[in-house]
N, C-alpha and C positions, 0 to 999 in steps of 0.2 A: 723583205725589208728594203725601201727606198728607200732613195737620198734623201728625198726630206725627213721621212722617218727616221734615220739615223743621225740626221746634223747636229740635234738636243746632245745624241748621249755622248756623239764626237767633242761638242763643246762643250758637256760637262767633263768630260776626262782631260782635255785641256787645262780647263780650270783649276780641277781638283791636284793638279801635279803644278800648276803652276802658284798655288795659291803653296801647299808643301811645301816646294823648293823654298818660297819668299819668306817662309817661318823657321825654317831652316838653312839660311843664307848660307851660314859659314861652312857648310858644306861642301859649296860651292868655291869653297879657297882652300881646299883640300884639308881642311880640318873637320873632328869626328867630338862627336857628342862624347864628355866623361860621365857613365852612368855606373850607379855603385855596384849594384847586381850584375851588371854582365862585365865589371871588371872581377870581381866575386867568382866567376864563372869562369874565367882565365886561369883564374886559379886552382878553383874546382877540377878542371877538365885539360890541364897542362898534361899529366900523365899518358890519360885518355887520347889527345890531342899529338902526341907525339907517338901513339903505339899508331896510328891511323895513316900517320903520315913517314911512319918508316915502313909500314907493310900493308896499306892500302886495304885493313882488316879492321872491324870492332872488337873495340877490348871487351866493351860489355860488364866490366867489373873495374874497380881502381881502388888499389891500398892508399892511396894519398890524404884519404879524409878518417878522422872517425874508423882508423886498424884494416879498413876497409869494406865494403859496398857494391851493389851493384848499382851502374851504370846509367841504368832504365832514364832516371828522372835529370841526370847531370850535362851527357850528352854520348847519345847514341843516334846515329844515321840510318833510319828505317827506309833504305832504296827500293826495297820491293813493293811498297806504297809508291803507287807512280802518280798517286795525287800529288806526293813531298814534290814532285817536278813542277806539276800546275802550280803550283804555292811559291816556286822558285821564281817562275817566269812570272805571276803577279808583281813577287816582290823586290822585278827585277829595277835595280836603280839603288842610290845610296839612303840604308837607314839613319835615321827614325822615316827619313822623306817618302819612304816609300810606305813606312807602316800609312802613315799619314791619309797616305792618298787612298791605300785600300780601303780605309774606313772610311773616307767621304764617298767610295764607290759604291761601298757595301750597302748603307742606308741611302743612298740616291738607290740603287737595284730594291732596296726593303720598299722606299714611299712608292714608287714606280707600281711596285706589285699591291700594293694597296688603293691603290687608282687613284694617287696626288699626280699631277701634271710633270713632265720633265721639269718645268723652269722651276717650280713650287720644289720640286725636289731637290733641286741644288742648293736651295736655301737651305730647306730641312736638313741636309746632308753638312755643311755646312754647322747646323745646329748641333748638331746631334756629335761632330769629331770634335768640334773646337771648345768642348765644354771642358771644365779645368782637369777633370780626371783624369782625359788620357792622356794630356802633358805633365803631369803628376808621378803616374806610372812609370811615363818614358821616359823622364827626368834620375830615377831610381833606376832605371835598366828591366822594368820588367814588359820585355818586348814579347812574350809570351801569352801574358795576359793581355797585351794590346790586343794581337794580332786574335786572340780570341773573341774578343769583345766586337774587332772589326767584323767578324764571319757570323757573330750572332745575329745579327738584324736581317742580312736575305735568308736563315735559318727560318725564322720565326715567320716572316714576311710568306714565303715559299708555301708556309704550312695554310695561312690562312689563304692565297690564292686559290689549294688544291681547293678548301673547301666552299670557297665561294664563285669561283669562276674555272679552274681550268685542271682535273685531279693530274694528271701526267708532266704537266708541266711546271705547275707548285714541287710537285714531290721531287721533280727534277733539278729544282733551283735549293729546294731544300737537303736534299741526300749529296751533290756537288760542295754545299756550303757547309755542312756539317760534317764531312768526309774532313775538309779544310781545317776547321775549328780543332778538330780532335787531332790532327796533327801539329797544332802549333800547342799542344799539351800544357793544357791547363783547365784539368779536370771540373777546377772550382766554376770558373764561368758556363763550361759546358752544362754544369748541373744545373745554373741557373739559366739558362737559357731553355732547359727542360720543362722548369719551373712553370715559366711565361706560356709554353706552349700548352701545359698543362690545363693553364685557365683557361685560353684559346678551346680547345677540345673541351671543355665542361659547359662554356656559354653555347657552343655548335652544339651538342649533344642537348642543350634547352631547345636550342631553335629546332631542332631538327624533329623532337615531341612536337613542337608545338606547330609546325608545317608540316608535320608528317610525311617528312622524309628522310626518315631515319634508318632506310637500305642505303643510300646515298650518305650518310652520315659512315657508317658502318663502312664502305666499299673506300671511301678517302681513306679514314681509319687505318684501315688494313693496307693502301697502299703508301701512305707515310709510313706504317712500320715497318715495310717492308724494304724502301727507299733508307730509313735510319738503320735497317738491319745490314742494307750494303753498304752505306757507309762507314758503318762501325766496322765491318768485315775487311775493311780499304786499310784499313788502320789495328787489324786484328791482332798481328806481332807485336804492336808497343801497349795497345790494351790490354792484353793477356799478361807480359810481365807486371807491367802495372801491377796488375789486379792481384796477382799472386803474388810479389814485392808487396802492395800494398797490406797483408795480413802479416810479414814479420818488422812491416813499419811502425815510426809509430803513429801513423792511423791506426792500426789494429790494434792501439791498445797495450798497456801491461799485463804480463801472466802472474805481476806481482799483486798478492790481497791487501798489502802492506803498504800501496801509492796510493794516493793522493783520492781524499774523501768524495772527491770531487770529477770521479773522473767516469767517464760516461763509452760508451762499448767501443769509442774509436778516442777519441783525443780529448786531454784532460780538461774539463768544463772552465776555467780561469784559463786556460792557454785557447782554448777558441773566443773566448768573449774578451780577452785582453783589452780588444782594439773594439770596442763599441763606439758608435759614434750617438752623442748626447741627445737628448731629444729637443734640448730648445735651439743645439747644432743645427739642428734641419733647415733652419733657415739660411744656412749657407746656400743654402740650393738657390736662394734667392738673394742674400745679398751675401757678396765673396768674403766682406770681410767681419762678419758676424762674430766669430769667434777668434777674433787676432790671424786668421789665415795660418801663415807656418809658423814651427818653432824655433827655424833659425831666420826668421824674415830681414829685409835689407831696409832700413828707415831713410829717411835724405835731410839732411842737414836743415833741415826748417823743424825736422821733429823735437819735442821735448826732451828726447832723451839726450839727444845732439848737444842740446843747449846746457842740460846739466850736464853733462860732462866734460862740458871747456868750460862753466864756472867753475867746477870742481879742480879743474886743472887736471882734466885725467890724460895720458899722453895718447896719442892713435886715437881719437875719436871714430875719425872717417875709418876706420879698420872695424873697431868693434859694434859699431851701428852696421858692418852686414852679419852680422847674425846674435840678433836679439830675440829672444823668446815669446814677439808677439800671441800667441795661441793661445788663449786659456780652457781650453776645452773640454770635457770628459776624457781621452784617447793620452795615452803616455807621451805622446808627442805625434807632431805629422807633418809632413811637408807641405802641405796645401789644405783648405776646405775645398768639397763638391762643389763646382758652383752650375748650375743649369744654364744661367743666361738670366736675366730679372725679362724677357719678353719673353723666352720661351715658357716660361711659367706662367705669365700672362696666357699667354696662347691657349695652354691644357685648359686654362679656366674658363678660359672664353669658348671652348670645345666642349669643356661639361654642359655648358646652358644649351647648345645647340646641334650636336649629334645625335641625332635619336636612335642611329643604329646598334645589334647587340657590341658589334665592337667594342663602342665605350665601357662596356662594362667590366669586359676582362682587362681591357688595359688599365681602367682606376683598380678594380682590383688588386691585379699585380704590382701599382703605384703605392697603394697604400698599406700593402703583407711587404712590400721590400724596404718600406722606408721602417717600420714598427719592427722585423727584424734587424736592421740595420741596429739601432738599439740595443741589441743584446741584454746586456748585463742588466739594465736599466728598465727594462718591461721582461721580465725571467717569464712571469706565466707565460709570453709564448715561446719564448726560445726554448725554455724547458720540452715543450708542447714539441715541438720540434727537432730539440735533439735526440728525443725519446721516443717516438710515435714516426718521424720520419726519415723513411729509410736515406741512409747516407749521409746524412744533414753534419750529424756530428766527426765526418772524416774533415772539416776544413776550419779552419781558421782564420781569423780577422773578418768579423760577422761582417761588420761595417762596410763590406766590397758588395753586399750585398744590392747594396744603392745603384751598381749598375742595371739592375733592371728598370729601377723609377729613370735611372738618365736615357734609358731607351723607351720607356712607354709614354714619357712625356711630352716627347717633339715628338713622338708619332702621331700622338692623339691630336696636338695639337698642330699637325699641321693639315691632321684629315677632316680638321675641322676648320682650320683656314681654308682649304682649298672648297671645302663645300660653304662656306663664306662668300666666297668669289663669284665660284659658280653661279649665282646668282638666283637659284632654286629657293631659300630661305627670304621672306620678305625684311623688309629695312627694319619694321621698329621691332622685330625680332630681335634681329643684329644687333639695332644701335641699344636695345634693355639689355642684349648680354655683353656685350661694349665697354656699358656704363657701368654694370655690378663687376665686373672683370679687373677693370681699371678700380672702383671704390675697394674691392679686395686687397690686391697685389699694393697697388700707389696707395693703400692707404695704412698698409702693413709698413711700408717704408717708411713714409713722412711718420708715422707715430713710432717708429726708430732713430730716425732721423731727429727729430726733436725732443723725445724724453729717453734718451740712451740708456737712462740710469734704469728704467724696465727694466732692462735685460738681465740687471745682477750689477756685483759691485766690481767685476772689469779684472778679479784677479784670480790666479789660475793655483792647480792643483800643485804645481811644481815650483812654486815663485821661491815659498821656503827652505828648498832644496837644492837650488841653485848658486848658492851664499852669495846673492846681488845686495851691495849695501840699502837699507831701507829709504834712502833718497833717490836711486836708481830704478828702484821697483817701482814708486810712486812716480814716475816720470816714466816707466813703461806702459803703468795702466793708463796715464793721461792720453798718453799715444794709443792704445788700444779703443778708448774712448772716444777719438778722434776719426781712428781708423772705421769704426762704426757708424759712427757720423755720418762721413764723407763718400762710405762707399751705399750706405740706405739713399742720400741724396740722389747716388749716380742710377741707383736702381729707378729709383721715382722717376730723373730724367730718358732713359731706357725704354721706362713702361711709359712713359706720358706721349715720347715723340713714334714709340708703334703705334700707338692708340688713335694719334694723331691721321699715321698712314690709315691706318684702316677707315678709319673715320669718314677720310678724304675718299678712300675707294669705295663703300658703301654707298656713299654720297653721287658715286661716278663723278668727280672731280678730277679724279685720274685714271689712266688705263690701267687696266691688267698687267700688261708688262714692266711699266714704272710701280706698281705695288709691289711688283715679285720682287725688282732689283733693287727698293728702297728698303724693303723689308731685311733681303740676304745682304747688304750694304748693315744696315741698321746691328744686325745680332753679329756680323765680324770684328763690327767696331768693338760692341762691346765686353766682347767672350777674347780677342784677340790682346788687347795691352792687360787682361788681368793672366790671362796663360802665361805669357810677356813677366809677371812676377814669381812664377816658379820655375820655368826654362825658357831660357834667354841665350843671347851669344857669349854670354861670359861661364857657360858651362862648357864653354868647348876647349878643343886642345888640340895639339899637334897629333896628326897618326902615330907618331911614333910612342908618344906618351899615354896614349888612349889605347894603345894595342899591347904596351909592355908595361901594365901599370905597377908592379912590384921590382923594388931594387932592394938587391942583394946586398945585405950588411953585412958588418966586419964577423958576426955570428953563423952567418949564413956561408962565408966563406970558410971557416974555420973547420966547420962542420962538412962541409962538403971533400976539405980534405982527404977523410975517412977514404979508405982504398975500397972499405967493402960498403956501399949503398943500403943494402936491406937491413935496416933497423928503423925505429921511428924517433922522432922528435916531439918531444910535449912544447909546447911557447909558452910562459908563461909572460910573457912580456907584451902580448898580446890577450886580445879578447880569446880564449882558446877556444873556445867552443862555438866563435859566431868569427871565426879567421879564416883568410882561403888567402893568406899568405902566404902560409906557413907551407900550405899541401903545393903553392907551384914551385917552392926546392926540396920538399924532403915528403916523406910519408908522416904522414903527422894523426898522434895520439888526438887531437882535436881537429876543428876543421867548419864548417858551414853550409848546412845544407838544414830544411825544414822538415826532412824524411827521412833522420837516420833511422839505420837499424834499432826498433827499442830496446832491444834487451844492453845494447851498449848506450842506448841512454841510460838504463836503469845502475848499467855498471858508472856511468859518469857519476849520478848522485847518489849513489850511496858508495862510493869508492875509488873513483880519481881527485874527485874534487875534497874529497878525503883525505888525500894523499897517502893511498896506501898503496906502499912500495912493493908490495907484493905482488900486488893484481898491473903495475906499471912493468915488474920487471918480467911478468910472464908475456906481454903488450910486445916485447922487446923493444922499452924505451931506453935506447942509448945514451939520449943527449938531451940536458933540459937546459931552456934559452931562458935567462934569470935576469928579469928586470932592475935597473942601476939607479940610484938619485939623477945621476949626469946623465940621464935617459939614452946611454949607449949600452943595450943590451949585454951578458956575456954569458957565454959557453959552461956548461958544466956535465961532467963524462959520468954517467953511471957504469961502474962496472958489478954491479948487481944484476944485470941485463942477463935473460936467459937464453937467449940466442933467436934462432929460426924454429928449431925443435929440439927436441932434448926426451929423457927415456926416465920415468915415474917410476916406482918398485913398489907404490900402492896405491890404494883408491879409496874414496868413502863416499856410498852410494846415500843419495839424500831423497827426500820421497816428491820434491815437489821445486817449483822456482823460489820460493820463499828462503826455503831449508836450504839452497843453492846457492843465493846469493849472500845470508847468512854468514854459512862456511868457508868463506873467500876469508871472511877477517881470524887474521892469527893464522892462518893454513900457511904450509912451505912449498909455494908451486914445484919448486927443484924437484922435491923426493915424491909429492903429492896433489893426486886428483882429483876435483869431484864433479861426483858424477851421478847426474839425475837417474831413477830407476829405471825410468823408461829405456835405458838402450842397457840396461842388465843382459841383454841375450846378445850382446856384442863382447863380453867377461865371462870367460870359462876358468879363470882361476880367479881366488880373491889374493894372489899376492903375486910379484912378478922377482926373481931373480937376481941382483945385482948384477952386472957384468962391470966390471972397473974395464974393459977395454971398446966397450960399447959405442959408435961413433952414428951420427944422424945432421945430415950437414946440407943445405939449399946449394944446388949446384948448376941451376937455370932459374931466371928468374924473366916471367912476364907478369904482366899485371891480371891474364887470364890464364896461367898456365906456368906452376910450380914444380921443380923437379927436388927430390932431395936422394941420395944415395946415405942408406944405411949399412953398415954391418956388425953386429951380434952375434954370441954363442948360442944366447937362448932367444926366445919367443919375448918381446917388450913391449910393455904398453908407451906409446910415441905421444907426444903433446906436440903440438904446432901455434906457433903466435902468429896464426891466421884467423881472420873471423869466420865464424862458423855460419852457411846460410845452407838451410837443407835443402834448395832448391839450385840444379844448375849444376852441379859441383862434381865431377865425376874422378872414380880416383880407380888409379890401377901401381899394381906389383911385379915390372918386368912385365908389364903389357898385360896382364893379366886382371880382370876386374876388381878391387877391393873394396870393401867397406869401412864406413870411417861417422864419427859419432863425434855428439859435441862433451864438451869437458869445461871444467872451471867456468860456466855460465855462459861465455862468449866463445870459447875456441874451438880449432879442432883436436880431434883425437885418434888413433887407429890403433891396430893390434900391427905387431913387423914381426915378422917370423923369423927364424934365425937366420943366418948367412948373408951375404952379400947382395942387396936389392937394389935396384931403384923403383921409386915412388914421385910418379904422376899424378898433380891435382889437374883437371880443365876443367873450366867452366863453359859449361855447353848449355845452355837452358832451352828446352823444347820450344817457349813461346817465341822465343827468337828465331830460330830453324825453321822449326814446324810449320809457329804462324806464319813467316816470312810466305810460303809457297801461299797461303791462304788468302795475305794480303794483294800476293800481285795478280791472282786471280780474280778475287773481288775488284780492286781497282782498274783492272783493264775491262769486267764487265761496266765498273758506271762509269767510265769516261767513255764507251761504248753508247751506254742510254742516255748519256746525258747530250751527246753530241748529236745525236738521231733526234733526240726529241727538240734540240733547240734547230735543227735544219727542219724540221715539217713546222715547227712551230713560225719560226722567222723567216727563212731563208727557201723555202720549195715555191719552186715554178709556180705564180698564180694564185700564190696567197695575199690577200689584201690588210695592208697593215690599219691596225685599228688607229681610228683617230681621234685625237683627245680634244674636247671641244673645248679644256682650259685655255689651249695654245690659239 
């Protein structure tokens, strides 16, 4: 690789950081983005985060959420993956800025491998990050999902290389990128990124019939799986707990027959389709403010609503015009609509008329299954189709993300159909017939939005009635909804009128190549850039020190913490309890926030905290409940009902199934009484156990992965523990000695303590973490080995001549 061959990609990485930093200024004044999820996560992972940083060890488990959990999904440091390094040094620099940049690299490295031009590429690149989603996401804190979505595109891009042009070196960019994706854990995109590649391999697998070359079809095949098999292997330790976490999640579903009519072999069918997104929504993709945009949107003192409410005389106008419920949408609420870009939609369309290669096909394809899934709730015959027929489908939630695939095959297509535009291959009145129907589509879907708005519906939403807005408020919000429609189909029409224009001019050779590239990537920042600008902006940011310590301790918090002994939990009721990561960064909290608890402690939440049965709270050891006030200052209240750490049953009642289990919880006296599923019967060799009044069972070390408790007894007692029970991981010994231990009352643990004076050892050790660990840093020191070998014969060896792109 020469100098000149390198200059393109030297001055797109310029760009792409410099264009980040300029969207993220205030970074730049040492102030940090406030995102709700990864303040959420501060809180989630406080315990976690302080056991790492006193002993330079993973906990791998935390009592602080939901009685306690493993780790896996909250925040665990997988080092033996030495990709987590390469992903370091990518993401070296200040977030979101640097998320930013990886994803305008990611798809400039996707169009690149697709044979779009370097400059063509920066555009597309360009297109493809600044569209409204992933400032959506990043505005919420889910930097996870960003960072996956960034590593989809040379995934997918890589795959189609191997089979079109180069197999070792596809699989190389592919197996490197995918290694990535699965370390920045977030299963959901990975799947869909599967998806896409899916199609990819069924259109190759036509060509390959019908060229008859289907040993070469076959030969790719095998070495993409083999590339995706070492990648997965790079990342083997956090996939394996996963995977085995993921079956007593609740992806895996209830063992109850008695939940929910609705619930399908992984997650309950109304909790995955919650979040559909509408189908006449879609046209967000096209014009941003189709559906009211957000639910908390900011209006500006010329709006309607502005104006009735200083006739009204209502006090703080300018305060409550920033968060008005423009949205009216299908979806309980959202922060933003999709929006593509109103040219990049153009583009795909203008790409349908005029690529003839199989490509197009799997990308409309996968365009039009992602956008009809996105839909959910709303077209069931496929979802159904889907959650029942295809594997894994029903482990995720919020169908509606599924729209990341149509935001990646869109500006794909469409820009490999720009660039073969250019090219000049394709003759004019080709061009200029697909030109003209391109622009009579898109501009003409706007203007007839733009001028009969009232098409769309009558402007009011699912929520207005539940909101309690006086009904002259409402009617001056749909005006502004109405407006907002309006104004933003006009700006689509202008968008698509002045690309159309450029192109027009460049077909024409009016202008060069390199003024169409720059007017074009000039053209869609404008556009894509001040509407991102309406969901994160500079007024989301804060001081480091507000953004790093987002939870302050109240007078409740303090009171409570008094307590000389720590191990007990806290229920909040002053709080959302069950969607709070408050509450988990001061105390170990009966609730908590996480999208994966353990099921069986969801199944105990609704049928039995939310209940408020004191029984199953005080076997939890809930000490202290924080009890909401009119004067909205929380206060304190002491259960002395509370049954400790562990305590010693004198009986049991075996039930035959989860059902009969979770039943028996109501009326039972955790104090004197157990139950206990049939299944661990061969852990009970008496059906009744002893009294001893001098019987003592007491926590005398506490870590978040490693419990001690010292008993002593006359006789042989069956021991209860208000610890959550996970059969996985959990290793227990008697004075060093191995023992065995069983779950009890639905959630907990249980063991048998033999008389006399013991101590009793819980650790949590789980295989996938140990075991896998050695596997991963094996795998991954093999493909940073292949990956680096093949890009030095590829790029860099003595004598190889760089191909040259005859767009530039």
């Amino acid at each position: 690789m020469n100098q000149s061959t390198l200059k393109p990609h030297l001055l797109a990485l310029g760009l792409f950081i410099t264009l980040s930093y300029a969207y993220f200024s205030p970074l730049l004044q040492g102030k940090r983005l406030q995102m709700s999820d990864i303040q959420a996560n501060i809180g989630m992972s406080k315990e976690i985060d302080d056991y790492r940083a006193k002993t330079g060890k993973e906990a791998l488990w935390t009592n602080s959420m939901f009685g306690g959990m493993p780790a896996y999904l909250i925040s665990v440091h997988y080092n033996s993956n030495l990709i987590s390094y390469v992903k370091r040094f990518m993401m070296a620099g200040l977030r979101p800025a640097s998320d930013l940049t990886v994803c305008l690299l990611g798809f400039y490295i996707a169009l690149l491998l697709f044979g779009v031009s370097p400059w063509l590429s920066i555009a597309g690149a360009i297109a493809f990050s600044f569209s409204s989603y992933f400032f959506i996401i990043t505005e919420a804190g889910h930097s996870g999902k960003a960072m996956a979505i960034a590593f989809m595109s040379p995934i997918i891009a890589g795959s189609y290389y191997a089979y079109r042009k180069k197999i070792f070196t596809g699989a190389a960019f592919a197996a490197l990128f995918l290694a990535l994706q699965l370390s920045a854990v977030h299963p959901q995109i990975t799947y869909y990124t599967a998806m896409i590649i899916l199609f990819l391999i069924v259109v190759e697998f036509y060509r390959a019939i019908k060229e008859k070359t289907l040993k070469l079809f076959l030969t790719t095949t095998a070495v993409l799986g083999i590339a995706a098999v070492l990648a997965g292997a790079s990342d083997f330790s956090r996939l394996w707990s996963i995977y085995e976490y993921s079956k007593y999640s609740m992806r895996g579903g209830s063992e109850l027959s008695t939940s929910s009519t609705n619930q399908t072999k992984g997650l309950d069918k109304d909790y995955i389709t919650n979040w559909s997104y509408g189908i006449s929504e879609t046209f967000t993709l096209l014009i941003p403010g189709f559906k009211g945009e957000s639910s908390h949107a900011t209006l500006s003192t010329n709006s309607n609503t502005y104006k009735a409410l200083q006739e009204k005389g209502v006090a703080n106008p300018q305060q409550i015009i920033k968060q008005i419920p423009l949205y009216y949408g299908d979806q309980p609420f959202t922060s933003g609509g999709v929006y593509f870009g109103a040219f990049v939609i153009f583009l795909f369309i203008f790409a349908l008329f005029i690529v003839k290669d199989n490509i197009k096909w799997w990308l409309v394809a996968a365009t039009v299954l992602s956008i009809m899934l996105a839909w959910g709730k709303h077209f069931m015959f496929l979802t159904d189709l889907f959650l029942e027929y295809f594997p894994g489908y029903n482990k995720f939630r919020t169908v509606a993300m599924i729209l990341v695939i149509a935001n990646y095959t869109v500006p794909v297509l469409g820009f490999i159909g720009l660039q073969q535009a250019l090219e000049g291959k394709i003759n004019k009145a080709t061009l200029i017939n697909a030109l003209k129907l391109s622009f009579y589509i898109t501009g003409g879907l706007c203007l007839l939005f733009a001028l009969i708005p009232g098409i769309t519906g009558d402007f009011s939403g699912a929520t207005d009635s539940q909101i309690g807005f006086p009904d002259w408020l409402i009617t001056s919000i749909i005006q502004d909804r109405k407006t907002l429609l309006r104004a933003d189909a006009f700006r689509s029409l202008i968008f698509i009128s002045l690309g159309a224009g450029i192109l027009w001019l460049s077909i024409k050779k009016k202008i060069k190549y390199n003024q169409t590239v720059i007017a074009i990537a000039a053209l869609i920042l404008f556009d894509l850039w001040p509407v991102n600008k309406r969901y994160l902006n500079n007024d989301d940011f804060d001081t480091k020190r507000n953004v790093q310590q987002p939870f302050r301790m109240t007078t409740a918090d303090q009171q409570i913490l008094q307590d000389p002994d720590p191990n007990y939990r806290v229920l909040n009721l002053s709080a959302n309890t069950f969607n709070d990561a408050g509450t988990s960064y001061f105390h170990k909290s009966v609730g908590g926030y996480h999208g994966a608890k353990i099921q069986r402690y969801q199944d105990i939440i609704e049928n039995h905290i939310s209940n408020n049965n004191m029984a199953v709270l005080n076997m939890l050891n809930t000490r202290y409940f924080i009890i909401p006030q009119k004067n909205g200052e929380p206060i304190v209240q002491r259960n002395f009902g509370t049954l400790g750490n562990a305590w010693f049953v004198q009986s049991f009642k075996l039930v035959a199934n989860a059902d009969s289990e979770i039943v028996a919880l109501n009326g039972f006296n955790p104090a004197h009484e157990a139950i206990i599923d049939k299944q661990f019967e061969n852990h009970l060799k008496t059906k009744q156990f002893t009294r001893d009044s001098l019987a003592t069972i007491s926590l005398t070390s506490y870590q978040p992965n490693r419990l001690i408790y010292a008993s002593k007894t006359t006789t042989e007692q069956l021991a209860i523990f208000s610890e959550i029970y996970y059969p996985k991981g959990w290793e227990v010994t008697i004075d060093g000695k191995e023992a065995a231990h069983f779950r009890a009352n639905y959630i907990l643990r249980a063991m048998i303590v033999p008389a006399g004076e013991h101590t009793i050892e819980f650790a949590f050790k789980p295989k996938p973490y140990y075991l896998g660990g050695k596997i991963s840093l094996a795998a991954s020191s093999l493909l940073i080995i292949l990956v680096c070998f093949i890009i030095y014969i590829e790029f860099f060896k003595p004598g190889k001549q760089p191909v040259k792109d005859s767009a530039i």
